[in-house]
N, C-alpha and C positions, 0 to 999 in steps of 0.2 A: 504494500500500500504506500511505503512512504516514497518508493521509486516511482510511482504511479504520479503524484503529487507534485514531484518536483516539476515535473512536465505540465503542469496544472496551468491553463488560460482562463477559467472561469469566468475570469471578471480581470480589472486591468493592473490589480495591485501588486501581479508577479514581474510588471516592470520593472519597478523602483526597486521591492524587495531584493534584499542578499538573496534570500532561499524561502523555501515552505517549513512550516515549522511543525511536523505531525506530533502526537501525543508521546510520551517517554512514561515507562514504570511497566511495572508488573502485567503481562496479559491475560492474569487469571484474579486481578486485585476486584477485593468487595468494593470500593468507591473510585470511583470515575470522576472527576476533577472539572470544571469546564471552564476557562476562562473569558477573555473577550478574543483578543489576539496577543501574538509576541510583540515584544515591547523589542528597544532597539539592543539590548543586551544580548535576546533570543532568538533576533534576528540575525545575529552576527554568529550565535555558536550551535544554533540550528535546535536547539532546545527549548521546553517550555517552563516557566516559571524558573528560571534561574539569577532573576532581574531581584532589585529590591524587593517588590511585591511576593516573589519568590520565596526570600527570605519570611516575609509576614505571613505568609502562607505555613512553612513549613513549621515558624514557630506556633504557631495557632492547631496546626494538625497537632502536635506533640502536645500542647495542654488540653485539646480535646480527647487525650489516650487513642488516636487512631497513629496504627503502625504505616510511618511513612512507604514501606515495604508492600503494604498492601491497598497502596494508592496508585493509578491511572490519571494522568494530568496530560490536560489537552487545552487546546482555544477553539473557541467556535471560530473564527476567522482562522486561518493559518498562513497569511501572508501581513509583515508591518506595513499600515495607513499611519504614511505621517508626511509631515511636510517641511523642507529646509528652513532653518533660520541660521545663515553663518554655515560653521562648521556641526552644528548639530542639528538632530532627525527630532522635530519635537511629535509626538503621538497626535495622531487626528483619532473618531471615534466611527468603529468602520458605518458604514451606510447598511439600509437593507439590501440590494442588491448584491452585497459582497458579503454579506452573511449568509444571505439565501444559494448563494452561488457557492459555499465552501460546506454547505447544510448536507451534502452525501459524505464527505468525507469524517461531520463529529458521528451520522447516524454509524458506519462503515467501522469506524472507532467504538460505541458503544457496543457492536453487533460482535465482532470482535473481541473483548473483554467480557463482557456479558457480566458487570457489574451487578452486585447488588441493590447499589445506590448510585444515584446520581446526582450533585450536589451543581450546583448551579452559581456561578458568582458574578453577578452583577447583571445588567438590561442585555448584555448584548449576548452571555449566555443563555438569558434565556426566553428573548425573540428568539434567536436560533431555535429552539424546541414546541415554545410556545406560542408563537406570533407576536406580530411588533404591538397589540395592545399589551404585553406585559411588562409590570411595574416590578420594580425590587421590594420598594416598600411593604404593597399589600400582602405581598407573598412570602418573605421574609421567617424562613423559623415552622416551617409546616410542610407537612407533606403536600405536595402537587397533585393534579388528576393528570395524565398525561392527553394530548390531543385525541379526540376522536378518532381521528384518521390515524388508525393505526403507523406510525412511523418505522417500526424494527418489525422482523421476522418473526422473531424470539419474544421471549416474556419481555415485560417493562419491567424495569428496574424500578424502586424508589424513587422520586423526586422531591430534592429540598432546595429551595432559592436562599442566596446570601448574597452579602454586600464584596464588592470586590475586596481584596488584599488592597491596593492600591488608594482605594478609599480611606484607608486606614493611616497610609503615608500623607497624604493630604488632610489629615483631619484634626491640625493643630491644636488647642486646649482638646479635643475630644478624643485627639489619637485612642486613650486607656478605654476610653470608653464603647467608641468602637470595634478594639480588638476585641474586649471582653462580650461582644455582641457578637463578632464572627465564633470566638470562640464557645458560646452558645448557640449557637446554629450550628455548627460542627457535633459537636456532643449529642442535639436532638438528631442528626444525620447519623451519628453511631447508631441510636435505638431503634432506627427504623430497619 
């Protein structure tokens, strides 16, 4: 799949990009990870979540007691949308079109893994799944109904929505509080 990908025209943001950036971890892990896209860190070393957010991530999995080992981390987009300023790639937030255009290779990925769960972080994981009316807000910390239209082969995993890692780097006096909210959504993502 991920040689398949490199080759990937979907849509036009394999231009710019270094490379595509498919899912890394376990392909028998109970949680399936889903992000927005790679950031410019991930885009350079062809991995996902390796970036700051990366890091928020992983420390949040570890105080939620979920075994990094048995996590599956992916982007609903799998090419960086960004745009120059100077020497640096600052992030754009990809569009529907570039979501929907990358939408076989997260389903191809779940189908593949055949998680237990699937944790959701942020709008753009989860229009990818659930259509551009979904909010992080309302959904936040509960299980999902997964779309009508059957999307996978196989069973549905789990569905839980959360706020990105990245969120949490941006979220100055609330940073603590935030984390403490992913890491509560994680923890209710273990029970399910």
């Amino acid at each position: 799949m991920t040689e398949a990908a490199r080759g990937c025209k979907g849509c036009g943001l394999y231009r710019h990009a270094t490379q595509s950036v498919m899912g890394a971890g376990s392909t028998h892990a109970s949680y399936l990870v889903v992000g927005e896209q790679p950031g410019a860190q991930e885009d350079q070393q062809g991995e996902p979540f390796v970036g700051p957010a990366g890091q928020v991530l992983d420390d949040a999995l570890e105080r939620a007691a979920i075994d990094p080992q048995d996590v599956f981390m992916t982007n609903a987009v799998k090419h960086f949308r960004f745009r120059e300023r100077g020497k640096r790639r600052i992030h754009q937030t990809p569009n529907r079109t570039q979501i929907v255009a990358c939408r076989p290779w997260l389903l191809a990925e779940i189908e593949m893994v055949q998680p237990e769960v699937v944790v959701l972080l942020g709008a753009s994981a989860g229009q990818a799944l659930l259509g551009p009316s979904f909010r992080v807000g309302s959904s936040r910390g509960r299980r999902l109904r997964w779309p009508g239209d059957r999307l996978l082969q196989g069973p549905c995993p789990a569905l839980l929505a959360t706020i990105h890692p990245s969120a949490v780097l941006r979220g100055g006096e609330r940073r603590e509080e935030l984390r403490d909210g992913l890491v509560a959504d994680l923890r209710q993502a273990s029970r399910l």
